[in-house]
Structure formats: C-alpha cells, structure tokens
C-alpha positions in Angstrom: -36.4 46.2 -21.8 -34.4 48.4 -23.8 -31.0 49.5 -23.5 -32.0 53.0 -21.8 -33.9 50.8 -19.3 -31.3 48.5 -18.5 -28.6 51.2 -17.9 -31.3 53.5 -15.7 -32.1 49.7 -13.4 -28.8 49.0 -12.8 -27.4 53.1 -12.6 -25.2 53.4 -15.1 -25.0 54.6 -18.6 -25.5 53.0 -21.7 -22.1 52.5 -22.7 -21.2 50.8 -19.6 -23.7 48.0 -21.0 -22.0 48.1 -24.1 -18.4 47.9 -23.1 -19.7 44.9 -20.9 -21.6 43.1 -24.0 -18.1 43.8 -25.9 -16.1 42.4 -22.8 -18.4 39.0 -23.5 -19.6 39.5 -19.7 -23.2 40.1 -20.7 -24.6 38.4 -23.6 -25.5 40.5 -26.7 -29.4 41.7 -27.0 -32.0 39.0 -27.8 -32.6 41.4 -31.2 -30.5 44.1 -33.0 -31.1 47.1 -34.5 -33.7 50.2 -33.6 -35.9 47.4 -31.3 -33.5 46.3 -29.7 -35.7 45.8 -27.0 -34.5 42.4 -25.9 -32.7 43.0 -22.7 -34.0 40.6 -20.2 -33.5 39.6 -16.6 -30.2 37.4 -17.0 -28.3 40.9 -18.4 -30.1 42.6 -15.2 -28.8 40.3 -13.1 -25.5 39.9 -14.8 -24.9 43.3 -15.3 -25.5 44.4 -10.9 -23.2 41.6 -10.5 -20.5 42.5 -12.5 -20.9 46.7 -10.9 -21.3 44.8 -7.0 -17.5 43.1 -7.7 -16.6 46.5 -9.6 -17.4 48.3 -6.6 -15.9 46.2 -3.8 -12.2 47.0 -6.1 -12.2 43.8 -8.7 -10.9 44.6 -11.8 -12.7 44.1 -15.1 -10.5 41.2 -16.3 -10.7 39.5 -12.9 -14.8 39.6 -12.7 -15.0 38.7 -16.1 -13.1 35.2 -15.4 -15.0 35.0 -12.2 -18.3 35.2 -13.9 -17.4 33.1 -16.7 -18.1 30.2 -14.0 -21.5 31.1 -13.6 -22.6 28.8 -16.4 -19.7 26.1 -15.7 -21.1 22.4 -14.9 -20.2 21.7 -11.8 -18.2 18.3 -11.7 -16.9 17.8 -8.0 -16.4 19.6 -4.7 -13.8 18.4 -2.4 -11.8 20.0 0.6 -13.5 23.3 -0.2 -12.5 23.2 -3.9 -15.0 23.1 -6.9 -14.1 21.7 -10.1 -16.2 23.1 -13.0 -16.3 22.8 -16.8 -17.1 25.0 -19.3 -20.6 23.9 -21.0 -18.9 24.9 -24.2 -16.3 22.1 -24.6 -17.2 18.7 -25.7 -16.5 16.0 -23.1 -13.6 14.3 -25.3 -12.1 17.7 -26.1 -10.6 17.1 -22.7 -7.2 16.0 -22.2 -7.7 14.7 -18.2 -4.3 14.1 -17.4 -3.6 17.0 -18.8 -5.9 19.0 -16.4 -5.2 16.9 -13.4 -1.4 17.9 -13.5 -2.6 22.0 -13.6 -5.2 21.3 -10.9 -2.7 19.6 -9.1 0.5 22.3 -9.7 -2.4 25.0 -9.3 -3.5 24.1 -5.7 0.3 23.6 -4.7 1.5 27.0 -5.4 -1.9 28.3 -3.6 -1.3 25.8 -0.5 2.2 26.8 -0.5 1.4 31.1 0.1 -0.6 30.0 3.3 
C-alpha cells in the first residue's frame, strides 16, 4: 500500500508515518522513491500499536523501547519476568555477568517501590 493508504487505515496523516519511520519504530518502506508502494501489513500493525499506547497516555520514547521487544528472542520467563535479547547482538557480544548484575540491581530497585 502506499503511504496515503497506510496513514488513511490507521487515521492519521502522513507525517505521522514518517516521524515514526524516523523514530526507528516502523521500519522504512520496502522501496523508495515515487512507488513507494511498499507498505505492508507489519507497518499496519506496527503503526495501530504504537497510536493504541499513544492514546492510552505513553509517551513516544517509552512505546518506542516497549516495541523494540517485539522482535526480542525470548530467553526465559520466571516469577512473572521475561528475559529477552535483541536478535541483533551476536551471542558472544554478551558480557553475562555483566547483565546478570543489572538484571539483578534492576528487579531490586522495582521490588523495593512495592
């Protein structure tokens, strides 16, 4: 679909799909230029996502990290916490211990606010 079609789907205007392809939240058209006629289902559904949390009072920087999990390998799920990893870093890119010890301070300070 094109760009005018995407923005009239999800009720917004154009630029809105632009400021969010700029943001990195949805990906960039499948082809550039004139035709760029490339907008698929993934930035339809991407894109009502990002408005739904918009609307219920989430702001931009916060959905954006929140969706950036939606293509995170999911590792573990314990005690009603999820561990994911980014598909983009390489498995020994990781520094475990490293990780572990923010997990760990992370869920602290949460546990501790009650």
């Amino acid at each position: 679909m094109t760009l005018a079609e995407l923005a009239e789907r999800i009720g917004t205007a154009p630029r809105q799909i632009r400021f969010l392809i700029a943001e990195g939240i949805l990906p960039p058209a499948n082809k550039t230029g004139r035709a760029a006629d490339a907008y698929g289902e993934e930035h339809l559904i991407k894109a009502q996502r990002y408005l739904a949390l918009h609307r219920m009072g989430m702001k931009p920087a916060s959905i954006k990290v929140l969706m950036a999990f939606d293509d995170a390998v999911p590792i573990v799920q314990s005690g009603g916490v999820e561990l994911r990893v980014s598909p983009d870093i390489a498995p020994d890119a990781i520094d475990v211990d490293a990780v572990v010890a923010d997990i760990a301070a992370a869920l602290r300070t949460y546990v501790s606010k009650g």
